[in-house]
C-alpha positions as CSV (number, residue, x, y, z in Angstrom):
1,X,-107.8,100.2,67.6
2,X,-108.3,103.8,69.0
3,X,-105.6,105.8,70.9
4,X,-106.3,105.4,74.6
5,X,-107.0,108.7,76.4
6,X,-103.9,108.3,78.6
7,X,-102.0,107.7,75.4
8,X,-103.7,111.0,73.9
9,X,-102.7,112.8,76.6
10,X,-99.4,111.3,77.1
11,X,-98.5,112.6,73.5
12,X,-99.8,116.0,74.0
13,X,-97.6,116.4,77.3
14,X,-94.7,115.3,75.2
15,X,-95.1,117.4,72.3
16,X,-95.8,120.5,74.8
17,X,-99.7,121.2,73.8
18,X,-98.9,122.3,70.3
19,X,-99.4,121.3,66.3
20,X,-96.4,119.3,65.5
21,X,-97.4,120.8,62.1
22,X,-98.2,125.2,62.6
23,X,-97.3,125.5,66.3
24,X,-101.1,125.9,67.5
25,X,-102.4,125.6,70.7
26,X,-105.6,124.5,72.5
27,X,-106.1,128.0,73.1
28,X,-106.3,128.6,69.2
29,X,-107.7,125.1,67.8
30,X,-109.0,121.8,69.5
31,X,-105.7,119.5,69.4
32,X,-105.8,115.8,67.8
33,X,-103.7,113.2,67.6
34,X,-102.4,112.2,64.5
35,X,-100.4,109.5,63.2
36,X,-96.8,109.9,61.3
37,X,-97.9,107.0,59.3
38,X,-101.1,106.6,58.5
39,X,-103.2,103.0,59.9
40,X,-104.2,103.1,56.4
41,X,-101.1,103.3,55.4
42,X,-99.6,100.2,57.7
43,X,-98.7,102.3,60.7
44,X,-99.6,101.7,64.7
45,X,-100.8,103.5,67.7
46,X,-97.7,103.0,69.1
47,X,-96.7,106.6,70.8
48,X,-94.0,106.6,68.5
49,X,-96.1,107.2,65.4
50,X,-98.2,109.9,67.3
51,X,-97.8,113.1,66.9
52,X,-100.1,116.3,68.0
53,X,-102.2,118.3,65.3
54,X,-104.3,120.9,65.3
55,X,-108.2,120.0,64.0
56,X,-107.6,121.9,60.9
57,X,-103.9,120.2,60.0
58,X,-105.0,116.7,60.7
59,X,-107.9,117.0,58.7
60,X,-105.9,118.2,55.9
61,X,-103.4,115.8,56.0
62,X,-105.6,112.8,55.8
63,X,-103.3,109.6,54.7
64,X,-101.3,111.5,53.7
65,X,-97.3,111.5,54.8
66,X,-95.5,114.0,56.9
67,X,-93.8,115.1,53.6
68,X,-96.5,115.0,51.1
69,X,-98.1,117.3,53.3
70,X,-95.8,119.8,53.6
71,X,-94.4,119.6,49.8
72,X,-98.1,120.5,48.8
73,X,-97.6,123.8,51.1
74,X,-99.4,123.2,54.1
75,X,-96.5,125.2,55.9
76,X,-96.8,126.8,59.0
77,X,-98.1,130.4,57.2
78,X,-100.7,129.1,55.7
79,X,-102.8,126.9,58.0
80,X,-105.2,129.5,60.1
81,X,-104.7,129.5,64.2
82,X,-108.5,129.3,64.2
């Protein structure tokens, strides 16, 4: 099932308009939401599985988790603010 736009934009207010993952902004990359746990991976579109990501982090991270993503240095340095 797909994230509803008030969801969407619900989780953006929260998490202040910025990649949970480098800190971007939509002044720097278009903003997605993303989930902590993957559907693929069993998780839900429930808020609390949503974070924000940049375009270029969440297509990165694919199914992968939080961790593996960052342990295979995608760290803040290294993803471009577009």
């Amino acid at each position: 099932m797909a994230v509803s736009t008030r969801t969407r934009f619900e989780i953006f207010k929260r998490d202040n308009y910025r990649c949970h993952y480098c800190g971007a902004t939509p002044l720097q990359s278009a903003l997605h939401i993303d989930h902590v746990v993957a559907t693929a991976n069993g998780g839900t579109d429930d808020p609390s599985n949503l974070i924000t990501a940049c375009k270029d982090c969440n297509l990165r991270k694919h199914a992968k988790t939080e961790y593996e993503f960052l342990v295979q240095g995608h760290r803040i340095e290294e993803v471009p603010l577009v």
